[in-house]
C-alpha angles and dihedrals in degrees: 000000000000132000116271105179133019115199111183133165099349116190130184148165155180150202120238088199113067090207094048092054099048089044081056093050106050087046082059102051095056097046084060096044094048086038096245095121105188116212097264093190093089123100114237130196105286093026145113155179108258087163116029112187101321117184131180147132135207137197136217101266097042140113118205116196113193119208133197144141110245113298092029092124100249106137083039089059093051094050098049086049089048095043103244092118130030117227129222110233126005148043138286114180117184125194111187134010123321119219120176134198086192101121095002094187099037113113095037111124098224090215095056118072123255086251094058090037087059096047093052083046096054091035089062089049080056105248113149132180119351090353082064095044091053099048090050088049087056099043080057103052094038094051099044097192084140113203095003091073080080097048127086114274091235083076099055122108113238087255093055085046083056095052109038083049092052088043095054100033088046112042089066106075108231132182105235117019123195112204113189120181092308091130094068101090132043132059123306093251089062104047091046072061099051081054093051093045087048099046081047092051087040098063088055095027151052112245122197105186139186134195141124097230099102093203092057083058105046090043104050099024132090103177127024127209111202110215124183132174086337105316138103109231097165139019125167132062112029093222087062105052096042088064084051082052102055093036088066100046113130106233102183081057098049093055089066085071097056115086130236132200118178090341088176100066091072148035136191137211121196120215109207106196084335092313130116109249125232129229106270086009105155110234108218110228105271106024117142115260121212120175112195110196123195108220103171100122091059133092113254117269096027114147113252114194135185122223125198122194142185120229085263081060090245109155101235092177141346132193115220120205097209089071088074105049102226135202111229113209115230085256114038117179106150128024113191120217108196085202086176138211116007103232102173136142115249103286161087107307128180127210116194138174122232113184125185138184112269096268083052091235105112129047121248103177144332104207132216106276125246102229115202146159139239115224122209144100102243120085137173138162104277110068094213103076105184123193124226140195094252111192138164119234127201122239116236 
């Protein structure tokens, strides 16, 4: 497989101060225009290191996944390689194409249709004739979005932008491709789609792709590059560094994206294999998982129900007491959830507490969340790893 893309030494800043970088820039650009080109690898005042000596290759035949917290310099990375921004220091080398998924819709005039959007689109990438027609024919059937593909653009939903700006960024085979949060939105079908189209690119391409969702990565990655504040502290097996990953998640600032409604009206109390778990306690994969609630200050018969979460915040399961039909004594204070086993992917996990009033309308409380994480060494794309009785069974 060769090499595809050389990234060495890669070096890039930014003001914090809007005036003072334009102030820098245009003192730049001078000096480029008059030849008296300034050393611009120096820090100045307002400035910082959003890359700092990055350095990585990748082949035809491989998928890149980059991690990193918010303010890592992810999507800065991708637009130096792309050429949106110029970096300071450093190299970038690129054999081949280069296709990207960053602003998928960006670039698309509202008042125009989708189908004119996507001709202008194939005429700057220089089709022409019955190459053009094809392409806008592919870009159609691949984005599905039916009657709409002859509508303007300013009338599309977020999820019909996605997928006409996947359709017409992915139907053309680049050789490297640069994927950048764009599977967040649309329905499950069509992103099952997006995975199909990049495994497809990915066996003629080089992929270099981005996303928090840490299933996306594990599913469609092959290699992982850890970035944090700049710089570059792993690169090499995905699994690896989305363990990396989920060992340097701030818990204390994940918690400010959880919500919260009358907090104070409950408590829990987590049981780990019949023990009381501590704050930042790993929870072996498997363990066996108890909530206790305390639920004396609400009314009998209201519904109680337990929310995982994964660290996106995305709800993987939840347990609904009114399945169960319960009988409330006369005086309630704690109701246990034998939630059992925990089998999770390694990860962040959040459990929460919704509680409504018995004919489940109104809102009660919405607890502080137990943030914990899951400890092990196998991961795959679906966070919910069940175990079954495997057995072999003899032909007649």
């Amino acid at each position: 497989m060769n090499t595809l893309l050389h990234v060495e030494g890669l070096w890039k800043k930014y003001s914090r101060d809007l005036n003072a970088s334009v102030r820098y820039a245009t003192r730049e650009l001078l000096h480029s225009v008059t030849g008296n080109k300034s050393k611009n690898d120096k820090l100045r005042a307002t400035e910082f290191w959003a890359l700092r000596d990055v350095n990585f290759s990748l082949r035809r035949g491989e998928v890149l996944g980059v991690l990193g917290h918010n303010g890592a310099g992810k999507s800065t990375l991708l637009k130096c390689i792309a050429g949106k921004l110029r970096h300071e220091r450093g190299r970038i080398a690129r054999n081949g194409e280069l296709g990207h998924l960053l602003e998928m819709s960006a670039g698309f005039a509202p008042t125009m249709t989708g189908r004119n959007n996507v001709s202008v689109r194939g005429q700057l990438m220089g089709k022409r004739g019955k190459e053009l027609q094809h392409y806008i024919s592919q870009v159609e059937e691949f984005a599905d979005i039916g009657e709409f593909f002859d509508a303007p653009v300013q009338f599309y939903s977020s999820g019909m932008k996605s997928r006409l700006g996947f359709a017409a960024s992915s139907v053309i085979e680049p050789d490297i491709l640069i994927i950048d949060e764009v599977l967040a939105v649309g329905d499950l079908g069509f992103r099952l789609r997006c995975y199909e189209r990049i495994n497809e690119l990915a066996r003629k391409s080089a992929v270099i792709f981005v996303s928090h969702s840490i299933g996306q990565v594990a599913r469609l990655c092959d290699r992982g590059i850890f970035l944090e504040k700049g710089r570059m502290l792993f690169e090499g097996d995905v699994q690896q560094a989305i363990t990396l990953y989920n060992d340097n998640l701030d818990l204390r600032n994940s918690k400010k994206n959880t919500t919260n409604l009358n907090s104070e009206l409950t408590s829990l109390r987590l049981l780990v294999n019949g023990e009381a778990w501590e704050h930042e306690q790993v929870v072996d994969y498997g363990a066996n998982l108890i909530l206790d609630v305390n639920v004396s200050r609400f009314p009998q018969n209201t519904q109680v129900r337990v929310l995982l979460k994964d660290a996106s915040q995305s709800l993987l399961m939840d347990w609904n007491s009114v399945r169960e039909n319960l009988v409330w004594p006369e005086s309630a204070a704690i109701i246990r959830t034998d939630l059992g086993p925990a089998e999770l992917a390694p990860g962040v996990y959040f459990l929460s507490v919704q509680v409504m009033s018995p004919d489940g309308v109104e809102h009660l409380c919405i607890s502080e969340p137990i943030i914990f994480r899951v400890n092990g060494s196998v991961i795959f794309s679906n966070p919910i790893q069940k175990r079954a009785e495997w057995q072999f069974l003899g032909t007649d």
